[in-house]
N, CA, C and O atoms as a GROMACS GRO file, in nm:
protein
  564
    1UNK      N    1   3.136  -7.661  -2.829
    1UNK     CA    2   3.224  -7.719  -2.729
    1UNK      C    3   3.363  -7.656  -2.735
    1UNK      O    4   3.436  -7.637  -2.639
    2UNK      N    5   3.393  -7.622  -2.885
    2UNK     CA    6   3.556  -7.579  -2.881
    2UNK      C    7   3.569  -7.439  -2.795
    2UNK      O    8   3.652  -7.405  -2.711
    3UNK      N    9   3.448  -7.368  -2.850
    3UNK     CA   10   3.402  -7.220  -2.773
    3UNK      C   11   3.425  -7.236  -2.610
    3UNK      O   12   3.520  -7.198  -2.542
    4UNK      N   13   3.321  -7.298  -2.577
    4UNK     CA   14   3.364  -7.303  -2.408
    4UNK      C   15   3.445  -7.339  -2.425
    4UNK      O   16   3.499  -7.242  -2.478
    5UNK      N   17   3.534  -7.433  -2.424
    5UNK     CA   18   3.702  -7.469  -2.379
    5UNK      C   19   3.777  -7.360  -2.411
    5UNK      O   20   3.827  -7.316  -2.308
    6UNK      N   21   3.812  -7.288  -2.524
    6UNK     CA   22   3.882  -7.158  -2.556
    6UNK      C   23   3.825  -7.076  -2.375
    6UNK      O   24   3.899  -7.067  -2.276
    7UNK      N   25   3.763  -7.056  -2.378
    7UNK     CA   26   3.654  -6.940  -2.266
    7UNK      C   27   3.704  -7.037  -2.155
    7UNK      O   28   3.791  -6.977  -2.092
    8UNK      N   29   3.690  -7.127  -2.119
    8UNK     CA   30   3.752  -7.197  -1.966
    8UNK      C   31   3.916  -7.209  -1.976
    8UNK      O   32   3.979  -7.240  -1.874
    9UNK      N   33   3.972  -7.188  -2.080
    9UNK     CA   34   4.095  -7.193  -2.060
    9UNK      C   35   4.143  -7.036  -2.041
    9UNK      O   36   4.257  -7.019  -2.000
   10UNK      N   37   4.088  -6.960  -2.061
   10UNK     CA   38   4.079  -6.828  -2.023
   10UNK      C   39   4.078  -6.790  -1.879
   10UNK      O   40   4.142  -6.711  -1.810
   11UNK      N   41   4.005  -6.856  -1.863
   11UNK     CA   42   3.978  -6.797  -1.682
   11UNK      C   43   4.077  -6.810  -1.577
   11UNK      O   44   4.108  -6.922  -1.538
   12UNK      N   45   4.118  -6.731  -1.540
   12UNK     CA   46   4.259  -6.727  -1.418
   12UNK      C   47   4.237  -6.860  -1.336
   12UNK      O   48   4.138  -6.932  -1.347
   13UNK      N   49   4.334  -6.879  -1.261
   13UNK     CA   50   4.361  -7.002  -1.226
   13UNK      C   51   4.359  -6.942  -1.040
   13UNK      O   52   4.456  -6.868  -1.020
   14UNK      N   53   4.292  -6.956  -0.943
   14UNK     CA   54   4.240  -7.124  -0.949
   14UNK      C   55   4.083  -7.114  -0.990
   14UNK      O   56   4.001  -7.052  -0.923
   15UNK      N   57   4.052  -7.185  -1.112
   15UNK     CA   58   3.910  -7.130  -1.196
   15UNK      C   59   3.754  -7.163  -1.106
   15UNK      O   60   3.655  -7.103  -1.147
   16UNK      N   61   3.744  -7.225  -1.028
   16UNK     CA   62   3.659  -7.207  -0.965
   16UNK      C   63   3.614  -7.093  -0.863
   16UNK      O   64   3.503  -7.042  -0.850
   17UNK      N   65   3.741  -7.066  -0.790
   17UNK     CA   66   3.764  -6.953  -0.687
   17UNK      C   67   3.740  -6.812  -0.797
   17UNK      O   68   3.720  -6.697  -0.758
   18UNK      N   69   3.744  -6.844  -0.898
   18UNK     CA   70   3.725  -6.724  -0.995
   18UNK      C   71   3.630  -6.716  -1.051
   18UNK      O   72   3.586  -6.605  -1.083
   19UNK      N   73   3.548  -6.861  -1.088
   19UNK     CA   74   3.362  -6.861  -1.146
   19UNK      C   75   3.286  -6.822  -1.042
   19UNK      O   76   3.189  -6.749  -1.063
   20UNK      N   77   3.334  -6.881  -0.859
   20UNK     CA   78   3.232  -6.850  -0.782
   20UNK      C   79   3.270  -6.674  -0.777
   20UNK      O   80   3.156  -6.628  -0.778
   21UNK      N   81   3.350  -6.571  -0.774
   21UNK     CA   82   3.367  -6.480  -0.737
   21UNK      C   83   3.306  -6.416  -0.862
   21UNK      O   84   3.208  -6.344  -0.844
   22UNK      N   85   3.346  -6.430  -0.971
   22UNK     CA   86   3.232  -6.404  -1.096
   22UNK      C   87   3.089  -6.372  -1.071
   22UNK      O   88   3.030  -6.265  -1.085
   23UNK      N   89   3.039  -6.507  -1.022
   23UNK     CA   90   2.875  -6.489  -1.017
   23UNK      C   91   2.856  -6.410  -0.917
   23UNK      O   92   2.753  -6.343  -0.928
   24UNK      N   93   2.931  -6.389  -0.801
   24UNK     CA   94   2.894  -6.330  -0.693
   24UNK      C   95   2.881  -6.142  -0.717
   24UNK      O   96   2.808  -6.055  -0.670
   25UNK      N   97   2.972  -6.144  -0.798
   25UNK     CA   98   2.974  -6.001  -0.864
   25UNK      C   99   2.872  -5.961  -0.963
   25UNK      O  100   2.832  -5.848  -0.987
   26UNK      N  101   2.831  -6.092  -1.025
   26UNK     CA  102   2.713  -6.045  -1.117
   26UNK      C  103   2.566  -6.018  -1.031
   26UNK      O  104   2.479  -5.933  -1.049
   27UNK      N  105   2.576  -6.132  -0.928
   27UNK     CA  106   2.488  -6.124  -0.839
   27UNK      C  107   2.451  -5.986  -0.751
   27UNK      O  108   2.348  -5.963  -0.688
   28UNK      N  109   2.555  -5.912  -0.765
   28UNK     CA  110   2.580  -5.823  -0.623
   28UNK      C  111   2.522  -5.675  -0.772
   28UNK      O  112   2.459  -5.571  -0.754
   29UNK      N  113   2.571  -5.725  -0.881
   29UNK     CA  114   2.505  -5.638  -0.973
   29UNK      C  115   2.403  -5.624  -1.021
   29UNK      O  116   2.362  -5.518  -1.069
   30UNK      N  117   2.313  -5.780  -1.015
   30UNK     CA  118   2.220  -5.750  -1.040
   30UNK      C  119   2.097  -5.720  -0.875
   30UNK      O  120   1.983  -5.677  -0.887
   31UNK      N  121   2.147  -5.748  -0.773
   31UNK     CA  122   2.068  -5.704  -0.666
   31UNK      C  123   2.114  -5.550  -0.637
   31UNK      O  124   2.044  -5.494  -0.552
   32UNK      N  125   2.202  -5.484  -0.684
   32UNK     CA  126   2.226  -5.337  -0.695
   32UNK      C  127   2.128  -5.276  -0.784
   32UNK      O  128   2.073  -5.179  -0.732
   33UNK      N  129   2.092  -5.301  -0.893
   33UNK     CA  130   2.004  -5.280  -0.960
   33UNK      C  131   1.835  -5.252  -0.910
   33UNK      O  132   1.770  -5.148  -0.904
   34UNK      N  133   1.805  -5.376  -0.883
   34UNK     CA  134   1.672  -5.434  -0.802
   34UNK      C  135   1.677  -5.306  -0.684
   34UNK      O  136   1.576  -5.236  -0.677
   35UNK      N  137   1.816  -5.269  -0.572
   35UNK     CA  138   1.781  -5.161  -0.523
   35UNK      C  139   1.774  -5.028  -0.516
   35UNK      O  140   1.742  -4.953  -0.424
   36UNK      N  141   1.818  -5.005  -0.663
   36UNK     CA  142   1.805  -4.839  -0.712
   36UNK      C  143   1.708  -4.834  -0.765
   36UNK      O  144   1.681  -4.719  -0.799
   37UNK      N  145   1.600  -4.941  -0.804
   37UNK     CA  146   1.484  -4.906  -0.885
   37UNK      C  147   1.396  -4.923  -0.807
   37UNK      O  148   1.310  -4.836  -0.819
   38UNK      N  149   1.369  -5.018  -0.705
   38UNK     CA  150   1.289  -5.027  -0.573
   38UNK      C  151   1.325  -5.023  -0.425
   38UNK      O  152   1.277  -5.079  -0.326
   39UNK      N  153   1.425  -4.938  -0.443
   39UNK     CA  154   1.494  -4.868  -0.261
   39UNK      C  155   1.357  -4.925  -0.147
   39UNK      O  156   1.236  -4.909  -0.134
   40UNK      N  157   1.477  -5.003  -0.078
   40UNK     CA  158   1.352  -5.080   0.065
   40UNK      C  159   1.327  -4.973   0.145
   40UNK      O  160   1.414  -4.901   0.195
   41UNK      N  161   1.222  -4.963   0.156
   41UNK     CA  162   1.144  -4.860   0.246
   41UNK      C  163   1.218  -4.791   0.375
   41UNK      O  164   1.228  -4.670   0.396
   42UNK      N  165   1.275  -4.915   0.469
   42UNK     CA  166   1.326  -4.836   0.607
   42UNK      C  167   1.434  -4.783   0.508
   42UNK      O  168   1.406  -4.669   0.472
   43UNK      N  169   1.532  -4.823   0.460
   43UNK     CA  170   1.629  -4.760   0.444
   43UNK      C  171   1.587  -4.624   0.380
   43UNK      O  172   1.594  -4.538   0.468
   44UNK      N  173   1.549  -4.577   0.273
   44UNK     CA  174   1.451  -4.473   0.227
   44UNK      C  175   1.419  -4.370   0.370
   44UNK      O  176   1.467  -4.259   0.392
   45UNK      N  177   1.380  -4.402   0.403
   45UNK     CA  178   1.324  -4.420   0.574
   45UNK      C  179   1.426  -4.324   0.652
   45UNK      O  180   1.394  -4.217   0.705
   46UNK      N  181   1.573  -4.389   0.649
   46UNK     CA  182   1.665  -4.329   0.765
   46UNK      C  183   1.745  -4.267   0.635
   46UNK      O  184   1.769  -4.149   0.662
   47UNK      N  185   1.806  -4.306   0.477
   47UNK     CA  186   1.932  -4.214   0.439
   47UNK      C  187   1.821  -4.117   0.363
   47UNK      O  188   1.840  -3.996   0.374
   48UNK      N  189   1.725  -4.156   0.298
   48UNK     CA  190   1.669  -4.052   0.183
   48UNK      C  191   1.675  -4.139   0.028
   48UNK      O  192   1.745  -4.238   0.005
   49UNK      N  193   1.574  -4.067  -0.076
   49UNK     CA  194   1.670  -4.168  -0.221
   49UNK      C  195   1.771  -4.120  -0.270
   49UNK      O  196   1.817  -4.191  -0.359
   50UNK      N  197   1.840  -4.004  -0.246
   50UNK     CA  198   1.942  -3.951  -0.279
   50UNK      C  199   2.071  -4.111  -0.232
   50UNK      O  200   2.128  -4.198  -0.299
   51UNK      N  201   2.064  -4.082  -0.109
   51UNK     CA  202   2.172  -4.185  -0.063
   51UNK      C  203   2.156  -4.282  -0.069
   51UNK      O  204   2.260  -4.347  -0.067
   52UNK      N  205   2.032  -4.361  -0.078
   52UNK     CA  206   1.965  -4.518  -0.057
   52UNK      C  207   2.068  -4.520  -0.235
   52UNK      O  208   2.152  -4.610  -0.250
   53UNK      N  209   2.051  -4.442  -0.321
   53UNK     CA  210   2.071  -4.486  -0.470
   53UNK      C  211   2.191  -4.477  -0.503
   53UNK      O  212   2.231  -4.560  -0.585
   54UNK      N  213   2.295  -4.370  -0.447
   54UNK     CA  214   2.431  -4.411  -0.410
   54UNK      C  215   2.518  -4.480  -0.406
   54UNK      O  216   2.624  -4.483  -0.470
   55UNK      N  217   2.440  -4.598  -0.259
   55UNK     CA  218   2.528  -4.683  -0.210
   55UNK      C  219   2.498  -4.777  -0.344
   55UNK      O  220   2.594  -4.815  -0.411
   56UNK      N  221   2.354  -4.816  -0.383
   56UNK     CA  222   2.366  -4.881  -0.472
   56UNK      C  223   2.419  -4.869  -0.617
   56UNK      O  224   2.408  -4.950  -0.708
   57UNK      N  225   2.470  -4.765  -0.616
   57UNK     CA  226   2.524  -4.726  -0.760
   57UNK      C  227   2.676  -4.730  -0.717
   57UNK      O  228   2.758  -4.727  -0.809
   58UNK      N  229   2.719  -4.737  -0.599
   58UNK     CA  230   2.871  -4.778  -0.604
   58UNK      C  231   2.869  -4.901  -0.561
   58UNK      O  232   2.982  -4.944  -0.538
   59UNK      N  233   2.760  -4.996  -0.536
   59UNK     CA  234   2.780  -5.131  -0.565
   59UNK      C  235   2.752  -5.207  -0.688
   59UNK      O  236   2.742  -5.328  -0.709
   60UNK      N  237   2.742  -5.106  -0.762
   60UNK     CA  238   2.711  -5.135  -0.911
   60UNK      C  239   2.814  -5.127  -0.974
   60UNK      O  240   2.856  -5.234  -1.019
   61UNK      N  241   2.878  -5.026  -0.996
   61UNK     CA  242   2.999  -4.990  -1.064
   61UNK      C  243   3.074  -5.079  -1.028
   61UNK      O  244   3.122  -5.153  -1.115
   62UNK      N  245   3.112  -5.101  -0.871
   62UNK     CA  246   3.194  -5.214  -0.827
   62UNK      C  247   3.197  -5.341  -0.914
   62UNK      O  248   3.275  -5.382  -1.000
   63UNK      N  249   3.087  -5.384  -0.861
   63UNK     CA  250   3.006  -5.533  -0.960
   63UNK      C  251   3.090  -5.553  -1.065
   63UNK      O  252   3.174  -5.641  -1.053
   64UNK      N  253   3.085  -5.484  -1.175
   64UNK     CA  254   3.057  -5.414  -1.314
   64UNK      C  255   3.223  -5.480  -1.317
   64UNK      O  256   3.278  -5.577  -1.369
   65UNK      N  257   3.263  -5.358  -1.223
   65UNK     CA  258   3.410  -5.368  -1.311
   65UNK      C  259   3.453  -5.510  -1.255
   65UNK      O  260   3.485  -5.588  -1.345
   66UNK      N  261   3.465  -5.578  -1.088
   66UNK     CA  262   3.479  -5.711  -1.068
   66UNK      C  263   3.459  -5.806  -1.115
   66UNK      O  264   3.529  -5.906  -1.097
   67UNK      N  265   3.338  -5.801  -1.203
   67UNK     CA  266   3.306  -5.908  -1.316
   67UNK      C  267   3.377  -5.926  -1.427
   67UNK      O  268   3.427  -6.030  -1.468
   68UNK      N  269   3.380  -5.779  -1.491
   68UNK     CA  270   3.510  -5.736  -1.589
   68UNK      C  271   3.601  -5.803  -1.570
   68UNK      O  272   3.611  -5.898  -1.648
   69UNK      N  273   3.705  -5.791  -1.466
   69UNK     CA  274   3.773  -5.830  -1.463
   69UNK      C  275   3.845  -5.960  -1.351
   69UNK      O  276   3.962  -5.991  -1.332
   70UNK      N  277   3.710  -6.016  -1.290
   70UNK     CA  278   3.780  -6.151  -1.222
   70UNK      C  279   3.778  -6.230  -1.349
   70UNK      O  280   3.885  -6.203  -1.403
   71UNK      N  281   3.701  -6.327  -1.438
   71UNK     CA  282   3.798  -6.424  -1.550
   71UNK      C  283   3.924  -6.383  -1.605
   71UNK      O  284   4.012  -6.463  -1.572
   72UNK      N  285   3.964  -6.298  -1.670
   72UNK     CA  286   4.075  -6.297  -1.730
   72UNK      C  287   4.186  -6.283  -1.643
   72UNK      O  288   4.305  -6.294  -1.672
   73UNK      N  289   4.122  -6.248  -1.502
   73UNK     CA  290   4.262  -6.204  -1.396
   73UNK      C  291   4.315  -6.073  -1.391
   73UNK      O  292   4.435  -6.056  -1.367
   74UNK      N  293   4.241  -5.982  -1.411
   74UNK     CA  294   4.316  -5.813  -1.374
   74UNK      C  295   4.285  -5.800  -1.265
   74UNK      O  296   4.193  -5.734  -1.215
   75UNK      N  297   4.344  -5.850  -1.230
   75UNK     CA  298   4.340  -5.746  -1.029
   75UNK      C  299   4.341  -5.619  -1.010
   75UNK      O  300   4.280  -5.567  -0.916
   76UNK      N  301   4.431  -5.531  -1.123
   76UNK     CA  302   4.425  -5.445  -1.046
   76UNK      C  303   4.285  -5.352  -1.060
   76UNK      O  304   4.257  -5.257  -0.986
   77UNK      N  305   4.211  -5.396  -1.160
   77UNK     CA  306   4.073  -5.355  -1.158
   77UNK      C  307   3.954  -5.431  -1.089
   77UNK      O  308   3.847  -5.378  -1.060
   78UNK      N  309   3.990  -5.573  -1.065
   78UNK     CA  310   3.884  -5.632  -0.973
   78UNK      C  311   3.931  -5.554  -0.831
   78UNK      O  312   3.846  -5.552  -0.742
   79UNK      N  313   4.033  -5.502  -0.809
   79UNK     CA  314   4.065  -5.440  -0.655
   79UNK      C  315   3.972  -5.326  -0.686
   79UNK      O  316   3.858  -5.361  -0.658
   80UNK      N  317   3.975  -5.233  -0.723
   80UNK     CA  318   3.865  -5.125  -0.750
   80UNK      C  319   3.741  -5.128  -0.719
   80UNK      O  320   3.680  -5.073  -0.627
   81UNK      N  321   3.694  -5.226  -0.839
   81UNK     CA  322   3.574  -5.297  -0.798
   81UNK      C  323   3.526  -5.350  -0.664
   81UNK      O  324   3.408  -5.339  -0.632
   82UNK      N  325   3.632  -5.417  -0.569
   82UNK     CA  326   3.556  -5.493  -0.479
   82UNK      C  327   3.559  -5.342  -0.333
   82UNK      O  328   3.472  -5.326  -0.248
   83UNK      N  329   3.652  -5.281  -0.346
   83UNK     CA  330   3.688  -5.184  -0.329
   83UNK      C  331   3.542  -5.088  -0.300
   83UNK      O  332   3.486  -5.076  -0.192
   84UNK      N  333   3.499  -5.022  -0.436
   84UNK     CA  334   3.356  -4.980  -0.418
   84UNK      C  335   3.233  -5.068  -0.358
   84UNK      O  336   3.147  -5.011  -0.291
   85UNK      N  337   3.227  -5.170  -0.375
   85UNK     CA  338   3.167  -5.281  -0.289
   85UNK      C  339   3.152  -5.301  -0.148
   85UNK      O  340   3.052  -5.304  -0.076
   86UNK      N  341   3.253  -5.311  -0.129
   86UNK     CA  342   3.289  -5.299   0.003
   86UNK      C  343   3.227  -5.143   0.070
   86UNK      O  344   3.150  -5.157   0.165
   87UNK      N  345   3.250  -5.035   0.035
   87UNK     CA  346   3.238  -4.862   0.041
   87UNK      C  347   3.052  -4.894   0.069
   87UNK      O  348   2.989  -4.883   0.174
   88UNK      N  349   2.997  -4.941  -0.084
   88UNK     CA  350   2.867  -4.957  -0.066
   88UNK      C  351   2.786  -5.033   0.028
   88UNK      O  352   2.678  -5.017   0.085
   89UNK      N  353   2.880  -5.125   0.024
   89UNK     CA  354   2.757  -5.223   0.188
   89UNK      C  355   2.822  -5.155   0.330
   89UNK      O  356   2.772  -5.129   0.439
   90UNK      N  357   2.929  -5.142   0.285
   90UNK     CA  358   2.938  -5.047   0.472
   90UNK      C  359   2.836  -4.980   0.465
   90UNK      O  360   2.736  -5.011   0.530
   91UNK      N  361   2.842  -4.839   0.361
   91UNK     CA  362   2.715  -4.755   0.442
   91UNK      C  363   2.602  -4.836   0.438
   91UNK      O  364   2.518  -4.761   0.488
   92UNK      N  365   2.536  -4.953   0.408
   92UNK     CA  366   2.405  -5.049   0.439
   92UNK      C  367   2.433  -5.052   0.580
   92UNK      O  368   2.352  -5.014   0.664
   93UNK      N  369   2.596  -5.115   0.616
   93UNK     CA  370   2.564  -5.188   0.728
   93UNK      C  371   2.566  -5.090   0.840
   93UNK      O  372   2.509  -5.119   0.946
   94UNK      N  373   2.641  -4.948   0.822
   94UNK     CA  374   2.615  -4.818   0.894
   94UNK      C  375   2.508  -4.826   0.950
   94UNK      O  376   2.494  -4.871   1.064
   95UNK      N  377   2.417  -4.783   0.876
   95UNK     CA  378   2.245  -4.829   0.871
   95UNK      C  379   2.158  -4.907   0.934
   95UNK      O  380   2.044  -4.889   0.977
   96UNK      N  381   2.249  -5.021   0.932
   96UNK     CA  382   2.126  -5.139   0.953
   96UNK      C  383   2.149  -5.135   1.117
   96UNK      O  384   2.073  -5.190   1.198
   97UNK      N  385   2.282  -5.052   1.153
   97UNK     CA  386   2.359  -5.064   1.279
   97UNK      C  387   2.312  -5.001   1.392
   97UNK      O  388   2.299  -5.032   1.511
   98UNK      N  389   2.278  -4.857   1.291
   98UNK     CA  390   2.186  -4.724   1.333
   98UNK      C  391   2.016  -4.825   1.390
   98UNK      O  392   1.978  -4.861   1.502
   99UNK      N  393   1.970  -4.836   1.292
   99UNK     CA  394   1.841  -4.895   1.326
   99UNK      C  395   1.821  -4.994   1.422
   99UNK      O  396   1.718  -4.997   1.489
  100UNK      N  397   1.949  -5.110   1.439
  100UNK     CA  398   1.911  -5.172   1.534
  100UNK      C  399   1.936  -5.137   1.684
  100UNK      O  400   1.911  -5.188   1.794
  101UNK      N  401   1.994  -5.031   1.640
  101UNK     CA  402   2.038  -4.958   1.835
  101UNK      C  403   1.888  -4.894   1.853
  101UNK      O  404   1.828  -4.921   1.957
  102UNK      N  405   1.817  -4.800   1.746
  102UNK     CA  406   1.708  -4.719   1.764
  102UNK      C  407   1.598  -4.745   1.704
  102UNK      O  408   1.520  -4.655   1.673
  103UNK      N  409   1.575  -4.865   1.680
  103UNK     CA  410   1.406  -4.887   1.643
  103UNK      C  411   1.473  -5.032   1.693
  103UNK      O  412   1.404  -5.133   1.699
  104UNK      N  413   1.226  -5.069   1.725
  104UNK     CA  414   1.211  -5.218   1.765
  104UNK      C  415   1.292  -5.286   1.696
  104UNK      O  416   1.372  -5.249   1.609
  105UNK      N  417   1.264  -5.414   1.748
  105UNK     CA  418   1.291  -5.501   1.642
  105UNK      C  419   1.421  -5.545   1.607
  105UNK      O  420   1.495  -5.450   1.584
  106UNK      N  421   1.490  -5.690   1.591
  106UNK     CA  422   1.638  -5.683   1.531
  106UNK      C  423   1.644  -5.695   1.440
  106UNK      O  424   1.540  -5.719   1.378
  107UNK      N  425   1.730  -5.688   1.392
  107UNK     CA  426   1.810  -5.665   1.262
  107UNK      C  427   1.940  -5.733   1.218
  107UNK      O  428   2.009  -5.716   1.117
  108UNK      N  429   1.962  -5.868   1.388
  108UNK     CA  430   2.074  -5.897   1.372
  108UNK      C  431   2.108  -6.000   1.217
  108UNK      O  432   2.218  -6.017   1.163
  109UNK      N  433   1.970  -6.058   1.176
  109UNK     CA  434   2.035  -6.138   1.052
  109UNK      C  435   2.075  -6.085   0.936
  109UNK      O  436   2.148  -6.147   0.860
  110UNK      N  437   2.024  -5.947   0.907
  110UNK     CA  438   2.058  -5.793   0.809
  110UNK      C  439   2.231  -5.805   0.845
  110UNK      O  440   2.322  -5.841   0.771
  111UNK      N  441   2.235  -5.767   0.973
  111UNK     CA  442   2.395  -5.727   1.017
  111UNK      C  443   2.439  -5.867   1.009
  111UNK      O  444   2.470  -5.857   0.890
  112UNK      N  445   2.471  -6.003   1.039
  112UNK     CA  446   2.547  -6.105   0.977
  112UNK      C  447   2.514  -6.106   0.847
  112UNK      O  448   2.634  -6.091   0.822
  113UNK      N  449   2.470  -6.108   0.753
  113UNK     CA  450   2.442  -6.098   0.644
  113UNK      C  451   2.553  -6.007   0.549
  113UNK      O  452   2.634  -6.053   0.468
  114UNK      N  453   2.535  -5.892   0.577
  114UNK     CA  454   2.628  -5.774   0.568
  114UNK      C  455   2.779  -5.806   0.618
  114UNK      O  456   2.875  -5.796   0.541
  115UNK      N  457   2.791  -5.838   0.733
  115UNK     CA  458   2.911  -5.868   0.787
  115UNK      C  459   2.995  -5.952   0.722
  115UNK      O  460   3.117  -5.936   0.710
  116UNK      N  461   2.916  -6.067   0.668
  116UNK     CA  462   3.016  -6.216   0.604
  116UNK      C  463   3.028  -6.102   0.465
  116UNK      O  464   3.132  -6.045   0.433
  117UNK      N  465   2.890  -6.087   0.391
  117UNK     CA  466   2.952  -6.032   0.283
  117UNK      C  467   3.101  -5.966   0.254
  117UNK      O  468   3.192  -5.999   0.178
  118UNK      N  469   3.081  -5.824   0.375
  118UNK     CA  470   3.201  -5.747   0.342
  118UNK      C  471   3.301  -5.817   0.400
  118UNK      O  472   3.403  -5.802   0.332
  119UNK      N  473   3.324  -5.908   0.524
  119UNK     CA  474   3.454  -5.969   0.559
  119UNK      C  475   3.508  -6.076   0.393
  119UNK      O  476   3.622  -6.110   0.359
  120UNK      N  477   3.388  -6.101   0.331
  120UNK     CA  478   3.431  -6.192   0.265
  120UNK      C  479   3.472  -6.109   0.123
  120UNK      O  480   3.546  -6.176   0.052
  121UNK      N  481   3.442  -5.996   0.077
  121UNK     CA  482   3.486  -5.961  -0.015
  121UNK      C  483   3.643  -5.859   0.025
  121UNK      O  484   3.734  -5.820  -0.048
  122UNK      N  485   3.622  -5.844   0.151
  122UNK     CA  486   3.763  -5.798   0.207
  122UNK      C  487   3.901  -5.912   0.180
  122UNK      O  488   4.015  -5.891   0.138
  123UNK      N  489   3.826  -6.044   0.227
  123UNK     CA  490   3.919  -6.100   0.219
  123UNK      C  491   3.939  -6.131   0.049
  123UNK      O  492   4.052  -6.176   0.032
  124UNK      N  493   3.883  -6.124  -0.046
  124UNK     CA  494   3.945  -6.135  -0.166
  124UNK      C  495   3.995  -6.023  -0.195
  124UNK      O  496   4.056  -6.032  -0.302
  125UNK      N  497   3.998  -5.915  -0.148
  125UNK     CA  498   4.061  -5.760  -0.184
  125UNK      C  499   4.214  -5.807  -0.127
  125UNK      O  500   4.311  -5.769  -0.192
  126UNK      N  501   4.233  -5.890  -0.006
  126UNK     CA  502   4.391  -5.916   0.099
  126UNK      C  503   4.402  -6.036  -0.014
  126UNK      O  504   4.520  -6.069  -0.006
  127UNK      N  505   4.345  -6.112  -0.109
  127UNK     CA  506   4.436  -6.166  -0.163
  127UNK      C  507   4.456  -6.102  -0.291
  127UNK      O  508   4.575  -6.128  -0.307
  128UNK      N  509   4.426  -6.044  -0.380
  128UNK     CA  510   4.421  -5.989  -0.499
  128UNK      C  511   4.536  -5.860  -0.476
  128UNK      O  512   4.595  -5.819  -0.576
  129UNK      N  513   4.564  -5.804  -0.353
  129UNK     CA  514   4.648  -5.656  -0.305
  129UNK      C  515   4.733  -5.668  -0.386
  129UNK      O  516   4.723  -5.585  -0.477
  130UNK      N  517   4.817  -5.738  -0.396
  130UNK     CA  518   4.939  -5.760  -0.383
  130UNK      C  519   4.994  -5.746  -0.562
  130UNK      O  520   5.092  -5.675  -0.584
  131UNK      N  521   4.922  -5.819  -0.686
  131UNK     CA  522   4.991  -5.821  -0.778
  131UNK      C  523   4.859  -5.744  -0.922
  131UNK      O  524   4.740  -5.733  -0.895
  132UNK      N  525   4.906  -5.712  -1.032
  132UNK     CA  526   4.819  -5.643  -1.120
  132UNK      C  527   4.742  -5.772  -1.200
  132UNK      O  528   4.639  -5.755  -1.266
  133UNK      N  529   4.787  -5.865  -1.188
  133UNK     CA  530   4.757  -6.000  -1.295
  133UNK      C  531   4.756  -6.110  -1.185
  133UNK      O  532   4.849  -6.137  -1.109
  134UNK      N  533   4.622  -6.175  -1.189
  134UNK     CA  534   4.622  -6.338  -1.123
  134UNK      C  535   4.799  -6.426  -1.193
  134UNK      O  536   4.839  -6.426  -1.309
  135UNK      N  537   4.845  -6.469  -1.109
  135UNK     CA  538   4.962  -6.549  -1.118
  135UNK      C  539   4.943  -6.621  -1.238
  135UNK      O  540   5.027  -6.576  -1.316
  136UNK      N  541   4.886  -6.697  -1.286
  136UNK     CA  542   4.858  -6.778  -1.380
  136UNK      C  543   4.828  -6.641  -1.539
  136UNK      O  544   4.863  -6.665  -1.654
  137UNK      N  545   4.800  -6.590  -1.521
  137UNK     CA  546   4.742  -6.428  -1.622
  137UNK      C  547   4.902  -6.325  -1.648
  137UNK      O  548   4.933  -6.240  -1.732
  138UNK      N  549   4.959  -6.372  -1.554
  138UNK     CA  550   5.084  -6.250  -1.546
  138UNK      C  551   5.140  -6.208  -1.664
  138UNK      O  552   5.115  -6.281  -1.760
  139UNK      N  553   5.218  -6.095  -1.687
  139UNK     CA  554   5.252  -6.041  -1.843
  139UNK      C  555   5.401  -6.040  -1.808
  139UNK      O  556   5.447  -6.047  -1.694
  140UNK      N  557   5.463  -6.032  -1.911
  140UNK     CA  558   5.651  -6.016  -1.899
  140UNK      C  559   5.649  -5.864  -1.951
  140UNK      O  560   5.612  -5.839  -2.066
  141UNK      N  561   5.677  -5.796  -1.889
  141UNK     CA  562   5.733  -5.673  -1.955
  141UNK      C  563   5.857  -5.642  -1.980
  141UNK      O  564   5.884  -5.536  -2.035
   0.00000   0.00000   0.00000
């Protein structure tokens, strides 16, 4: 019990907005994973595995370091991170954009899907811009 409390008093403030952005990064790391080792077919399909493994390897790295560093509050490396994230699902949503103009079939729940993601990790990139340390994390130099 003393362990977790040391470890929750750790976590930048406001600590929920920072556990959910946590998992979401672990999440986004471990479904980066899942698609460099089993690349979905259409996509395979329209970039190749050269590029299908790419995007997912700069949504990996992203992940990686966002996880790193959303608890303790380094922004200026969770910006990086969400940064490559962002880089990696555009070219998905490039893609998914391509396909739904030129093959059957929609694709529009792929493209909202994609869309909230990156609007939503955009918008934690417009709040994180601005300083190197979550407010509550800040250093005196």
């Amino acid at each position: 019990m003393i362990a977790f409390l040391k470890v929750w008093r750790g976590v930048a403030e406001p600590k929920v907005v920072t556990l959910i952005s946590f998992f979401v990064y672990v999440g986004a790391a471990a479904g980066s994973i899942w698609t460099f080792t089993e690349p979905s077919l259409t996509l395979l399909g329209e970039l190749g595995p050269i590029i299908t493994r790419v995007l997912a390897v700069l949504i990996f790295l992203g992940a990686l370091m966002a996880s790193a560093a959303a608890l303790p509050g380094y922004w200026a490396l969770e910006r990086v991170g969400v940064a490559f994230m962002i880089l990696g699902l555009a070219g998905y949503f490039g893609v998914v954009i391509y396909m739904h103009a030129t093959s059957e079939g929609s694709r529009a729940q792929q493209l909202t899907g994609l869309f909230v993601g990156i609007g939503l990790l955009a918008a934690q990139l417009a709040r994180i811009w601005s300083k190197d340390w979550a407010p509550s994390k800040a250093r005196i130099t």
